[in-house]
C-alpha positions in Angstrom: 31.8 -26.2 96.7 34.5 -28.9 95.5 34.9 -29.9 92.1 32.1 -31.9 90.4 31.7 -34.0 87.7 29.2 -33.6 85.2 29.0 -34.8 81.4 30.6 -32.6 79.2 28.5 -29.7 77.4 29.1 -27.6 74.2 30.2 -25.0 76.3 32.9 -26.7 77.4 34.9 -26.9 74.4 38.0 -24.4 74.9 38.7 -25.4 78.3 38.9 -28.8 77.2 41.2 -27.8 74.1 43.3 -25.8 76.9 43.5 -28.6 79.4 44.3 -30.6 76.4 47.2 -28.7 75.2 48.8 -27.8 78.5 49.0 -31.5 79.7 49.9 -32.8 76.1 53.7 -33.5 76.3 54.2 -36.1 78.7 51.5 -34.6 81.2 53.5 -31.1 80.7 52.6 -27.7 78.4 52.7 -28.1 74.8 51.6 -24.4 73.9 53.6 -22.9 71.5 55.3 -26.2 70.3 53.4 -27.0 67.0 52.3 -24.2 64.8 49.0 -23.8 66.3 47.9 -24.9 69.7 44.9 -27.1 69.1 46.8 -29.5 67.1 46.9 -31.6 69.7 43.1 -31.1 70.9 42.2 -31.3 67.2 44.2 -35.1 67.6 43.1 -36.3 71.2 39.7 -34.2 72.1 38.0 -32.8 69.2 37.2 -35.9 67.5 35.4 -37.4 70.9 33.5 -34.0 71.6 32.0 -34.1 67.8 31.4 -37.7 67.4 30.6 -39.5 71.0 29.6 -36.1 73.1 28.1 -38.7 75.5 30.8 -40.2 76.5 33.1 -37.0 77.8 33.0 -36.1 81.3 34.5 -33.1 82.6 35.6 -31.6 86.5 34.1 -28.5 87.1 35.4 -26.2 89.4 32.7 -23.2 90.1 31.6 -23.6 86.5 34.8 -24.5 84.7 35.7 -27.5 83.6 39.6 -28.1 84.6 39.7 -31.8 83.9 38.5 -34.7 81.5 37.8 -38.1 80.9 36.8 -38.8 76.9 37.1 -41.8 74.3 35.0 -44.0 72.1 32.4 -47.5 72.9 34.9 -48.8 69.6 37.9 -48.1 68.2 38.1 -49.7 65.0 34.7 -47.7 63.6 35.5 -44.8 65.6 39.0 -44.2 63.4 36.8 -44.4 60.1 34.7 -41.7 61.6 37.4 -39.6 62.2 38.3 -39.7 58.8 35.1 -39.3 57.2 33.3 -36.7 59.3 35.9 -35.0 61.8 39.1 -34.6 59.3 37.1 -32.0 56.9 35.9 -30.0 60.0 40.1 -29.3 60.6 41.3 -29.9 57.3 41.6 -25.9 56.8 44.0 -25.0 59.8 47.1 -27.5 58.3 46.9 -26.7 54.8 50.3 -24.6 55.2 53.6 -26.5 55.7 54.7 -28.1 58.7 57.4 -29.7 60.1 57.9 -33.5 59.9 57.4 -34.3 63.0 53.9 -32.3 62.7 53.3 -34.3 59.7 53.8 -37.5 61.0 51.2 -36.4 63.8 48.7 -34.9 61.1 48.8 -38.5 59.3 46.8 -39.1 62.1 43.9 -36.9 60.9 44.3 -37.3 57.0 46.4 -40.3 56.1 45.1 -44.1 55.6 43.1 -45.3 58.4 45.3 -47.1 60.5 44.4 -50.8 61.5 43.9 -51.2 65.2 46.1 -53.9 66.5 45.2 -57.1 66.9 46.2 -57.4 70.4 43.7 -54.8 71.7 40.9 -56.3 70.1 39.9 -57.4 73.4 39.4 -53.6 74.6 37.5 -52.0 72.0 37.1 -49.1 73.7 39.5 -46.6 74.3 40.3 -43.3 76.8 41.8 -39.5 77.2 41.9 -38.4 80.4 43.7 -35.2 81.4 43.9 -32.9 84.6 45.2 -29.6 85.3 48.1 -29.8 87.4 46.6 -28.2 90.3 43.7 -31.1 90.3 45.7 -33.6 89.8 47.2 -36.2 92.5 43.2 -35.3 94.7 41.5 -38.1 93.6 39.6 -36.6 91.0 41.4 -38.8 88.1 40.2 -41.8 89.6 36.6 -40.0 89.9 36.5 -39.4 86.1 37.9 -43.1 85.2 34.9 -44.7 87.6 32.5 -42.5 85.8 33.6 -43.7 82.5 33.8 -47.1 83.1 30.3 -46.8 84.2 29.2 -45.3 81.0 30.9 -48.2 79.0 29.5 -50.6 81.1 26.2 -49.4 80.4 26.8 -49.2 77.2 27.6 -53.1 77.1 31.8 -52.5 76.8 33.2 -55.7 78.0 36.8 -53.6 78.3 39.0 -50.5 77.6 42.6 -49.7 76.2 44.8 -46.6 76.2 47.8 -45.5 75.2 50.7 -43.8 77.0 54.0 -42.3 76.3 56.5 -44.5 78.6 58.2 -41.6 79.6 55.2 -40.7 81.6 56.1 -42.7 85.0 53.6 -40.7 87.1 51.2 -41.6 84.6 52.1 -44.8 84.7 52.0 -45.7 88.4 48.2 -44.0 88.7 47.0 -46.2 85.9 48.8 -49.0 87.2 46.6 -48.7 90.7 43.4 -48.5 88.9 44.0 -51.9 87.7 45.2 -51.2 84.0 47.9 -54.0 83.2 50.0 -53.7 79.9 48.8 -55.2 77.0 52.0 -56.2 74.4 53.0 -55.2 71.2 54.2 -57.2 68.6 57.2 -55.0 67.5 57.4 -52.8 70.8 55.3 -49.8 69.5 57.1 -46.4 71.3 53.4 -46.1 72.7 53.0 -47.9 76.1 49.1 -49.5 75.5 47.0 -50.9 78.6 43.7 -51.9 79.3 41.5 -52.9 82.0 37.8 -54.5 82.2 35.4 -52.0 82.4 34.3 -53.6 85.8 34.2 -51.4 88.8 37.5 -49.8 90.4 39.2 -51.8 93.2 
């Protein structure tokens, strides 16, 4: 049978932290770059799973997932939670030193809650969406993006945001034909941010 998709389950957990990690530097593999692969799940999936299960999708192929779409209904109250219930699940793993660059990332998790910007207020929700290589460039990222949107729009979310390293072109041009448009900065953040309605796909 082809790949389905089906809302994410507790089971599912490690293959999203391994989908996570081997599509985490620019849509390439991050294992091995931080000092323990599920920094970056621990950042970008963990927090979804534990706190809006609901709204994580996954691609299952013959009973594993190999792709996901996660996020949150609202950003703003989403980032408190992080802090409040999702940091002292993780807090354990990073108590040993780390690099600056890992600390600037963990900041993330245990620093001051940092403000949304003003310019996304308009797209309270945001997105993760990652595919093993092999799925990717099938149609199944635009599968996972329609089934989102339809969750937030049932949910009563007028719109969605992401963010993007620029560097990610391919990235980029696949957001850009689901009708994401760039949302700008004030001060030209090195994170590319867009956003869409969460009406239906063209």
């Amino acid at each position: 049978m082809p790949p389905a998709i089906r809302p994410y389950a507790p089971a599912d957990r490690d293959a999203v932290y391994d989908i996570c990690v081997r599509t985490a530097d620019d849509g390439g593999d991050a294992r091995g770059q931080w000092s323990t692969d599920d920094l970056m799940p621990d950042l970008f999936a963990g927090p979804y799973l534990h706190l809006e299960p609901e709204l994580a999708f996954v691609l299952d192929d013959g009973g594993t997932a190999v792709g996901y779409v996660l996020g949150t209904r609202h950003s703003a109250a989403f980032a408190v939670a992080v802090r409040r219930e999702w940091a002292p699940r993780v807090a354990g793993r990073y108590a040993g030193p780390a690099s600056a660059a890992e600390q600037d990332l963990l900041g993330m998790l245990f620093g001051p809650v940092r403000p949304v910007p003003p310019e996304l207020a308009g797209y309270p929700a945001h997105l993760h969406i990652d595919l093993l290589p092999a799925y990717q460039r099938r149609g199944h990222g635009r599968a996972l993006i329609r089934r989102f949107l339809a969750a937030l729009t049932a949910a009563g979310v007028p719109a969605v945001h992401l963010g993007m390293a620029p560097a990610n072109t391919a990235a980029r041009a696949f957001y850009d034909r689901l009708g994401f448009r760039e949302i700008p900065l004030a001060g030209g953040p090195a994170v590319t941010y867009l956003g869409r309605p969460t009406s239906p796909l063209p």
